[in-house]
Every structure is written in C-alpha cells, then in structure tokens.
N, C-alpha and C positions, 0 to 999 in steps of 0.2 A: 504494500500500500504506500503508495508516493506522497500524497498532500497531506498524511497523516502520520505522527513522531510520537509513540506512544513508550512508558518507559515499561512497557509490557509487550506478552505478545497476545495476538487477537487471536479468540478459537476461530478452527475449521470455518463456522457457520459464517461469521462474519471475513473473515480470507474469501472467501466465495463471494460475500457479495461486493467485498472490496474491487475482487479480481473483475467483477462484473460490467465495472463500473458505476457502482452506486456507492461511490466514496462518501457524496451525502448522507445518506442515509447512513453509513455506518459512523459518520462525526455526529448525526445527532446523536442516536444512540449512544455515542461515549461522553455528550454531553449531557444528554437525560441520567446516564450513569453519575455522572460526577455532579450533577446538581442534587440529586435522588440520594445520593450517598452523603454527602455535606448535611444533606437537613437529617436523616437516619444517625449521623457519626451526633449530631446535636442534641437526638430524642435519646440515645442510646446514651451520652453523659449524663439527661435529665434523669433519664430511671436511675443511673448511676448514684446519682446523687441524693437521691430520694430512695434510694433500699429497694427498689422494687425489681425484684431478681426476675419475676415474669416478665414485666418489660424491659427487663437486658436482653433476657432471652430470646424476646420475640422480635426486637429491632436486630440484636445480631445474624437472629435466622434471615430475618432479610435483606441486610449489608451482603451476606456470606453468598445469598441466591442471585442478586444483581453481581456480585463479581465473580461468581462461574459464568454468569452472561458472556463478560466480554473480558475473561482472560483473568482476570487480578486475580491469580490461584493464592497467591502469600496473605492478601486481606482475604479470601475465602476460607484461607487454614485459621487464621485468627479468630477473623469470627466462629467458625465452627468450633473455636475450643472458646471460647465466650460463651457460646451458646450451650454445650457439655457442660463448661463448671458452673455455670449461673444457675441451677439448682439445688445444688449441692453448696454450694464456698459461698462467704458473706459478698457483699461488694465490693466491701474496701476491701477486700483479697483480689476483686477484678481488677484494679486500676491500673496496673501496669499491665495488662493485658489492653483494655482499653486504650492505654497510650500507646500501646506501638500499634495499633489499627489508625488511630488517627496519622500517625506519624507513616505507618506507609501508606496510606490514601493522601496524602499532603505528599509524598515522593512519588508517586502513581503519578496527580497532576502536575507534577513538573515534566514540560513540556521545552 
C-alpha cells in the first residue's frame, strides 16, 4: 500500500482491498480505527478509575476486536490480557497494563 505508512502491518482482508485500489477506503477504516480507539482507550481509563472491572473488561474486548481488524496484533495481545485479568485482579493491579495499550496505540498513530 503506497499512500499509506502505517507502523503496523495490515491483514490479508484489507492488503486486498488496498491492492485493489481502494486505498480510500482502507485510510478510512484506519481512521475510524484510530478515532474508535482514542475514545475506547478514554472509557477504558474511566472504568479504570472508577473500579468497574466489567467495564475494563468490556471496553478492552473491544479495543482488542477493532485491532484484529486492521492489524494492531501487540494492542490486540494487550487488551486480551486486560480483558482475562479484569475479572479476577483489582484495577489498580491493571494500570500498567492499561498504560502500555495506550502507549502503543499512541506508537501505532505515529505516522
């Protein structure tokens, strides 16, 4: 994909439609990701902050589902182990889990 510097790599599904020529289309989608992901990385601090290990849990299942979309497999691995201990472990036991998701979704968008 030429018009597009992503510091990942894009799955199969979107390579296809890149190769396709629907570059559009797949820079929206990595802007819907990244705009989609900003405000989840935000709801995902609020529960944070507020004890609420369900809503860790269920903003990280869906950071973790937008970034098998389009490639981010290291914020996928993250969240899925946010989403696993947020059960079980208090919050402030998440937090440095929490910060390195934000920290590579902020390395993701560097472009």
């Amino acid at each position: 994909m030429t018009s597009v510097q992503l510091n990942w790599a894009l799955p199969e599904t979107l390579q296809v439609l890149a190769a396709s020529g629907d570059d559009d289309l797949v820079l929206e989608i990595i802007e819907m990701f990244k705009s989609d992901t900003a405000h989840r990385l935000q709801l995902l601090r609020e529960a944070l902050s507020a004890t609420d290990g369900a809503r860790v849990k269920a903003q990280a299942h869906a950071i973790k589902g937008s970034a098998i979309q389009v490639g981010a497999d290291s914020l996928a691995k993250l969240c899925q182990r946010i989403e696993t201990e947020a059960p079980t472990r208090p919050c402030r036991d998440l937090e440095g889990l929490v910060c390195q998701a934000e920290a590579d979704f902020a390395s993701l968008c560097r472009v």
